[in-house]
C-alpha positions as CSV (number, residue, x, y, z in Angstrom):
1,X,18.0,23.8,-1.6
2,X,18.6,20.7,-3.6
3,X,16.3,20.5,-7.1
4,X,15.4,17.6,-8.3
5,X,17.4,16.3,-11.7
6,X,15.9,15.6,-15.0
7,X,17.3,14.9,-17.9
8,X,14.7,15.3,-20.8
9,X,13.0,18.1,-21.6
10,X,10.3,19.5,-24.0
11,X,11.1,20.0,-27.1
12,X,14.2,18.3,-27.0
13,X,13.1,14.9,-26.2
14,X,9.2,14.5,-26.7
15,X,6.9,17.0,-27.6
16,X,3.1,18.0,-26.3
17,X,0.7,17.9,-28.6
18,X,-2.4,19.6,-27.0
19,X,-4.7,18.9,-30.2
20,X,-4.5,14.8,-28.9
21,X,-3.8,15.4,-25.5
22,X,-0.6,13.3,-25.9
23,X,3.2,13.2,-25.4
24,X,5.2,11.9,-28.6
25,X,8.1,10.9,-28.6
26,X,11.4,12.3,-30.6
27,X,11.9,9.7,-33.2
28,X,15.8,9.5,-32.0
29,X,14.8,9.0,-28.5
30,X,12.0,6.3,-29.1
31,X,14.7,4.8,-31.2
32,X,17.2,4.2,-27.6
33,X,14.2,3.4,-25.9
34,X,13.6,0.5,-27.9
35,X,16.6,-0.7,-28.3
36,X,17.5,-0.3,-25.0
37,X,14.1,-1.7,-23.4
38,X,14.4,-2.9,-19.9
39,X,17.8,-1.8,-19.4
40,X,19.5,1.5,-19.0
41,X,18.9,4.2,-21.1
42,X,15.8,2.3,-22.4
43,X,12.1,2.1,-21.8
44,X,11.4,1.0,-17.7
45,X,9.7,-2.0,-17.2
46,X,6.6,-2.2,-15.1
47,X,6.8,-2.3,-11.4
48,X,3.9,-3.3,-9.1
49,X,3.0,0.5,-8.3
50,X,2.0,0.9,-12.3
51,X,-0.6,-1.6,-11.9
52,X,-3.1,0.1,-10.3
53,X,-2.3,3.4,-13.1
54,X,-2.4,1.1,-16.4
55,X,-5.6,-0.2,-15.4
56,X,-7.0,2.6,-14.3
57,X,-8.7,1.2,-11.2
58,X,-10.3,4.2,-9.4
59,X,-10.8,8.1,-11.3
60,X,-7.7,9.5,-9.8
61,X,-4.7,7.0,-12.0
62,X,-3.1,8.2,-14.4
63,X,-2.0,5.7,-17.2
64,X,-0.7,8.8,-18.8
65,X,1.7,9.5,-16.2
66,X,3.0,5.8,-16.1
67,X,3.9,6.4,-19.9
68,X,6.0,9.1,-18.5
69,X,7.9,7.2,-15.9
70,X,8.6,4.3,-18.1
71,X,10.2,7.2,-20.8
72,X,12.6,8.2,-18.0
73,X,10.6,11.4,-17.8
74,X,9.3,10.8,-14.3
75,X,7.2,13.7,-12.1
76,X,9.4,14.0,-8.7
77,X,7.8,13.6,-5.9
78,X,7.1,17.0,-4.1
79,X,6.9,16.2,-0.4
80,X,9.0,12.9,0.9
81,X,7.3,12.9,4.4
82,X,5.0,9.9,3.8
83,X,7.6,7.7,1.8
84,X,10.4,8.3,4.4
85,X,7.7,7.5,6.7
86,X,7.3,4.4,4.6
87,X,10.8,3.7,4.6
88,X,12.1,4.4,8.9
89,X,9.5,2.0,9.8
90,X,9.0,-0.9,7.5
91,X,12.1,-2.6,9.7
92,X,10.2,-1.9,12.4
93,X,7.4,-3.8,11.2
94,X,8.8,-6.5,9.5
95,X,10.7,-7.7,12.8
96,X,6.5,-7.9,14.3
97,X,5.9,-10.0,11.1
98,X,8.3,-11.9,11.9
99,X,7.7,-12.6,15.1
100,X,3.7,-13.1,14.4
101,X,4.8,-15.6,11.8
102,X,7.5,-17.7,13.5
103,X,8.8,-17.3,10.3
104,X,12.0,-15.5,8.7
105,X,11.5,-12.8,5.8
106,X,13.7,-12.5,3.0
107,X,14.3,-9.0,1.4
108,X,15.9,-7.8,-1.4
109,X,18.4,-5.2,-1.3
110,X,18.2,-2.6,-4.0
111,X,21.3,-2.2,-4.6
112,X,22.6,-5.5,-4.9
113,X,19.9,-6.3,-7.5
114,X,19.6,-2.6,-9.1
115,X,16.2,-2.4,-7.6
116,X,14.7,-5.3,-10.1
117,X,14.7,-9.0,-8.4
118,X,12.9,-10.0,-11.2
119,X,16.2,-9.4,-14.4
120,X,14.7,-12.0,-16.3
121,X,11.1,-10.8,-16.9
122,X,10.6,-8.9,-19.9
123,X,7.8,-6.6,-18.3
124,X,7.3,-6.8,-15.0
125,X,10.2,-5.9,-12.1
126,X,10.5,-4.7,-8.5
127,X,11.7,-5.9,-4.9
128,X,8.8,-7.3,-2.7
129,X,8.6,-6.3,0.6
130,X,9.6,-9.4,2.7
131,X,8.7,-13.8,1.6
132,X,8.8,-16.1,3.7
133,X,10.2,-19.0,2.1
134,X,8.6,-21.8,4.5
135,X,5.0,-20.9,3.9
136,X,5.1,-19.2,0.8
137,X,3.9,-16.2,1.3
138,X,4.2,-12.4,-0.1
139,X,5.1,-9.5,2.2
140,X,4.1,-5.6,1.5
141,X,4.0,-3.6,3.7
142,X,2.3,-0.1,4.1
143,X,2.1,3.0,6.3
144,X,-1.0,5.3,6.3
145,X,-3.2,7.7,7.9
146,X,-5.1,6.6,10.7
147,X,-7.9,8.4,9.0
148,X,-8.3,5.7,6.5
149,X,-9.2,2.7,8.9
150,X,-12.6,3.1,8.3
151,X,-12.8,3.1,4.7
152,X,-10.7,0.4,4.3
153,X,-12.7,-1.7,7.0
154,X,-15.8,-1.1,4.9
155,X,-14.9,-1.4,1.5
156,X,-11.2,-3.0,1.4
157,X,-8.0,-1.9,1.0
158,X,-7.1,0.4,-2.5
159,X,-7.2,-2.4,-5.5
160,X,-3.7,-0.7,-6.2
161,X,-2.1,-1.8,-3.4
162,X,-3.6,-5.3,-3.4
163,X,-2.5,-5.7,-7.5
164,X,0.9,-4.3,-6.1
165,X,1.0,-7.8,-3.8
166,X,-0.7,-9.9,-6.2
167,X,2.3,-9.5,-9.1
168,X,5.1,-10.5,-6.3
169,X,3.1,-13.1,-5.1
170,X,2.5,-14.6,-8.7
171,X,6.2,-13.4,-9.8
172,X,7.5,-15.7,-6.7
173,X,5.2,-18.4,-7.3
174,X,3.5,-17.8,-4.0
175,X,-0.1,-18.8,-3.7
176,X,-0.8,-16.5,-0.9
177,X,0.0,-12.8,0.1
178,X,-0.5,-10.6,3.8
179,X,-0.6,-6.9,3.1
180,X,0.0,-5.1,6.4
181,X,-0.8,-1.5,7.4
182,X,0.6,0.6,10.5
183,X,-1.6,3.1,10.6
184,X,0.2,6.6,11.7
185,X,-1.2,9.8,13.3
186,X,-0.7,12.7,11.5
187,X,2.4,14.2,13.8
188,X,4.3,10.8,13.7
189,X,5.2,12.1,10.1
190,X,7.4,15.1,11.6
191,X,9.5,12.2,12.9
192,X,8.9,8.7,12.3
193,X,11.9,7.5,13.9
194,X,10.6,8.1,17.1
195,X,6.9,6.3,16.1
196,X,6.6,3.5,19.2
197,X,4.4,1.1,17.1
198,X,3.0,-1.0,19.6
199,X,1.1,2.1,20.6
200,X,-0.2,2.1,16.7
201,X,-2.8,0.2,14.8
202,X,-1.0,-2.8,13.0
203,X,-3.6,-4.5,10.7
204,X,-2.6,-7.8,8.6
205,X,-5.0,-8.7,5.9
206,X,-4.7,-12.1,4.9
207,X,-5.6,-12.9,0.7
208,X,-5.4,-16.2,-1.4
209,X,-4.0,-15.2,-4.9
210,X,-6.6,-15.5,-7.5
211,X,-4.1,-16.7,-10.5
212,X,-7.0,-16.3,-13.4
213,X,-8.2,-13.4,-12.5
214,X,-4.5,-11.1,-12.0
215,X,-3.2,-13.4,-15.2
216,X,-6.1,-11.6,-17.3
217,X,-5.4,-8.3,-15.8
218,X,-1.6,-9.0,-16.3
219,X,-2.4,-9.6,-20.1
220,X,-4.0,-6.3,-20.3
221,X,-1.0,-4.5,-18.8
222,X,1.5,-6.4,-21.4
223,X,-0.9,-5.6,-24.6
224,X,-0.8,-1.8,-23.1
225,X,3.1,-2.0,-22.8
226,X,3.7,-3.1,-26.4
227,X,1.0,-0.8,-27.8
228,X,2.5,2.3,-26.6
229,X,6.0,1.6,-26.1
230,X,5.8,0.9,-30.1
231,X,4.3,3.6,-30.8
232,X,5.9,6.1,-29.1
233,X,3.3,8.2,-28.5
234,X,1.4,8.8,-24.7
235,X,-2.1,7.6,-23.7
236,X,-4.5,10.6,-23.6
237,X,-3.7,13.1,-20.7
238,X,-6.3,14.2,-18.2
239,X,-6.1,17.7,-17.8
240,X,-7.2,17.8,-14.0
241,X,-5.2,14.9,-12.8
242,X,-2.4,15.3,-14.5
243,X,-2.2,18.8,-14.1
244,X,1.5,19.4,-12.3
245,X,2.7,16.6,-14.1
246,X,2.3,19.1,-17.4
247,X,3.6,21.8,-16.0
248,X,6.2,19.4,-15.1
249,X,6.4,18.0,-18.8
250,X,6.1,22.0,-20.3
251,X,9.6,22.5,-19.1
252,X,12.2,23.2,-22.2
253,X,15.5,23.4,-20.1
254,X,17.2,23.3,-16.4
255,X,16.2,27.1,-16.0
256,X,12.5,26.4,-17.0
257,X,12.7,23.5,-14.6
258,X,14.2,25.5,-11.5
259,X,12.1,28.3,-12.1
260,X,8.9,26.0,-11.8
261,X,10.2,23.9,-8.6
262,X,11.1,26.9,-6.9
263,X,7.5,28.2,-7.5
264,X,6.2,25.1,-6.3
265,X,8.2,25.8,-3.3
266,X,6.7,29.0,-2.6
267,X,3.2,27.9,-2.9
268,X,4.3,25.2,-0.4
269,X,3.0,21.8,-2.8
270,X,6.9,21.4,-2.9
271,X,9.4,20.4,0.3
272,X,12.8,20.4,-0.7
273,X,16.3,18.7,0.4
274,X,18.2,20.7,1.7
């Protein structure tokens, strides 16, 4: 069984303080955050998928938790199925984007640009999905349960998902931006390689980027950024949905650490490599 690494612990790095409900900082640490901001070793900058979090955009984000992640103190994630899901079959899909479009997309390779297309933007970096150059136009694409289509008919698709396409769009200077969803059934995450999507729901929804509007909610997430990354201490933690992430966080060493993951394991809420 393969744990997942960490490298800062309680105590050592930050501290809890349950009076405030926050995570502080050791000075020394906040110190090579700073000076190391946006680079490694230093304080993360702001991907797409923090958006919806900073901004708290429905009762279950966690600004808190984003604080966390952009420390280098990140919660692992605890079952993979639905990103490798994610990740077999967005090829898959992008070749019927393609093809829908006439139009080539260009992707990003994470390795080639360290997972950041974006080097020269002091807050905000990420890889989109696909652009297609000739019409200007932002790519993401997402997998989900087929449950969902009726939800998402009636009232939209998750505001974190759409701010996740808004930034690229507005990063690439593209006035307009598709988000498209295969929508799975729950067995085709036991093996998504085998997932025949033309026997799937494949929904494009089409938006015009509302530059005003995302440019205001931008200059909220920036003021947020400075404000805590300054000061060195965590927005307020929410007991309920950041629950694992404390236990996570409560952790003084590897031992503490291994000792909790393997009890997560037990209980099932974790599915390890092996």
């Amino acid at each position: 069984m393969i744990i997942p690494k960490r490298l800062c612990y309680n105590n050592s790095h930050y501290k809890l303080d349950k009076n405030t409900k926050t995570l502080v900082l050791n000075k020394e640490y906040h110190k090579q955050l700073l000076d190391n901001a946006g680079k490694f070793g230093g304080f993360k900058k702001i991907t797409a998928t923090y958006l919806g979090d900073i901004l708290k955009v429905d009762n279950f984000k966690s600004p808190f938790a984003v604080f966390g992640r952009l420390c280098g103190v990140p919660m692992p994630v605890l079952d993979e199925k639905y990103i490798n899901a994610g990740v077999i079959l967005e090829p898959k899909i992008r070749e019927k984007i393609e093809e829908s479009l006439g139009s080539h997309l260009e992707t990003y390779d994470a390795k080639e640009y360290n997972y950041d297309y974006f080097k020269d933007n002091k807050f905000f970096g990420g890889l989109p999905d696909g652009y297609s150059k000739e019409k200007n136009l932002i790519i993401e694409i997402k997998t989900t349960n087929v449950k969902n289509i009726e939800n998402w008919e009636k009232y939209g698709l998750p505001k974190n998902y759409l701010l996740q396409a808004q930034l690229y769009a507005y990063l690439m200077k593209a006035d307009k931006y598709s988000i498209v969803v295969l929508f799975l059934e729950d067995d085709d995450y036991k093996d998504p390689a085998s997932v025949d999507i033309n026997k799937r729901y494949l929904k494009n929804y089409r938006f015009t980027l509302d530059i005003p509007k995302l440019e205001d909610n931008l200059k909220k997430v920036e003021d947020w950024y400075d404000k805590y990354t300054k000061l060195g201490i965590s927005p307020e933690w929410n007991d309920s949905i950041d629950a694992d992430y404390l236990k996570f966080l409560e952790c003084s060493n590897k031992e503490e650490w291994e000792k909790l993951y393997c009890k997560w394991v037990e209980e099932g809420k974790a599915v390890p490599k092996c």
